[in-house]
N, C-alpha and C positions, 0 to 999 in steps of 0.2 A: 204087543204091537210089533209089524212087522219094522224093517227098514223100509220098504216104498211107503208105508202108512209117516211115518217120521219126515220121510223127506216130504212128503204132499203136504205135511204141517206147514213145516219150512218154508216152502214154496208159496205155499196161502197164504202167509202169515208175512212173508220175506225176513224172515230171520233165522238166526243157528241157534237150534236148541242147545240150551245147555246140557251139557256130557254127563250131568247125574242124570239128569230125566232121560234120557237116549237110551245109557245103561241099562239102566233100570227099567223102562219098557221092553227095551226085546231083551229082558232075564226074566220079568216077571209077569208082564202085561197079560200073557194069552189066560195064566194063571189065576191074577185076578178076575180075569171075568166071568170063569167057569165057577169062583168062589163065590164073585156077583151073583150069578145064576140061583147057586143055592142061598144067600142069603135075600132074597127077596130084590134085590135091586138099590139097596138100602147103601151100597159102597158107591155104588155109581153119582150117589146124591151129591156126593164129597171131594169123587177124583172121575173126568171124565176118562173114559177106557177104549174109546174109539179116535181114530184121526177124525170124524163130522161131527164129533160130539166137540172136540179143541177145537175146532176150524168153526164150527157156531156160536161158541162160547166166546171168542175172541173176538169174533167178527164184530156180533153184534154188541158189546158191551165198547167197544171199537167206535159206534154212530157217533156222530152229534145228537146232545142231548138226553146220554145217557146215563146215569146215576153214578156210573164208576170215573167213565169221560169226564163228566162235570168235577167230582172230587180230585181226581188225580187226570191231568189233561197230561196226555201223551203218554201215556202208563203204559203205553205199549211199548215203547224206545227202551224202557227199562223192568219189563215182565214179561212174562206170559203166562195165562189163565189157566189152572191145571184142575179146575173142580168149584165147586161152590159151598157155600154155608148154608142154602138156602135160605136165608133171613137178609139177600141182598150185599152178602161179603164174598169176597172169591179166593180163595187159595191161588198162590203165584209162585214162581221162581225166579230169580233174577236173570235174565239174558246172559250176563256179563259172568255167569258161573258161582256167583258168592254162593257159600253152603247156607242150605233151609227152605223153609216153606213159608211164607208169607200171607197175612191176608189185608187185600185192601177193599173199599165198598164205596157205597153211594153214601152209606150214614155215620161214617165215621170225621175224624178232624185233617184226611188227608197225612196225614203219616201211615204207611205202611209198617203193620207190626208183625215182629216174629215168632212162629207158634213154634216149629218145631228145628231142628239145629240139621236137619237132615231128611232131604223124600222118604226115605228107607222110615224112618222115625213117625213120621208123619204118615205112609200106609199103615204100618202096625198099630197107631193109635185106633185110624178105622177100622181097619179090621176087628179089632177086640172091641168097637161099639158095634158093630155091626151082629156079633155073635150074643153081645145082652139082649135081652130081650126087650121089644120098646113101650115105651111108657106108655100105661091105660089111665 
């Protein structure tokens, strides 16, 4: 990800990304997506890789009436959406810079829980599912 793509986040979103995710997009972003490319699209499920893909993801799970809104009301003041579970869970990081990746959803008890101690940790997990082969 470039730095305009970052700040249009920003801007959409009216927040300041935190400095792991900043970092860590323009060191690694362009990267992952060309390894997206080759792994079938399979990384992209997990971690959005675009600034319209975070600026959609956010927006909309953002509405009234939406599964994540409903469970956690205002989860935007204290996250932002960096990929999904697809099972309705969203991968997040905390605005405020705390280290980790978090996931919160529409099905859960409204605590937001900690998967991994670091974004860096939390790519590398995907990535290495992404290179298994998927279940038949």
């Amino acid at each position: 990800m470039t730095e305009d793509a970052l700040k249009r986040i920003e801007g959409g979103l009216a927040i300041i990304l935190p400095a792991e995710y900043r970092n860590f997009m323009l060191a690694r972003g362009a990267g992952l997506r060309e390894f997206n490319k080759a792994c079938g699209r399979r990384l992209a499920e997990a971690l959005d890789l675009t600034a319209n893909d975070v600026l959609i993801t956010n927006c909309t799970e953002r509405k009234p009436g939406s599964g994540t809104a409903d469970a956690y009301p205002k989860w935007w003041q204290t996250f932002v959406l960096i990929g999904t579970d697809g099972g309705g869970g969203y991968y997040c990081l905390h605005l405020d810079g705390t280290p980790g990746v978090w996931t919160i959803g529409s099905d859960d008890d409204g605590e937001a829980e900690k998967l991994h101690g670091s974004l860096s940790d939390f790519v590398e997990d995907q990535v290495k599912r992404c290179q298994e082969p998927p279940n038949v």
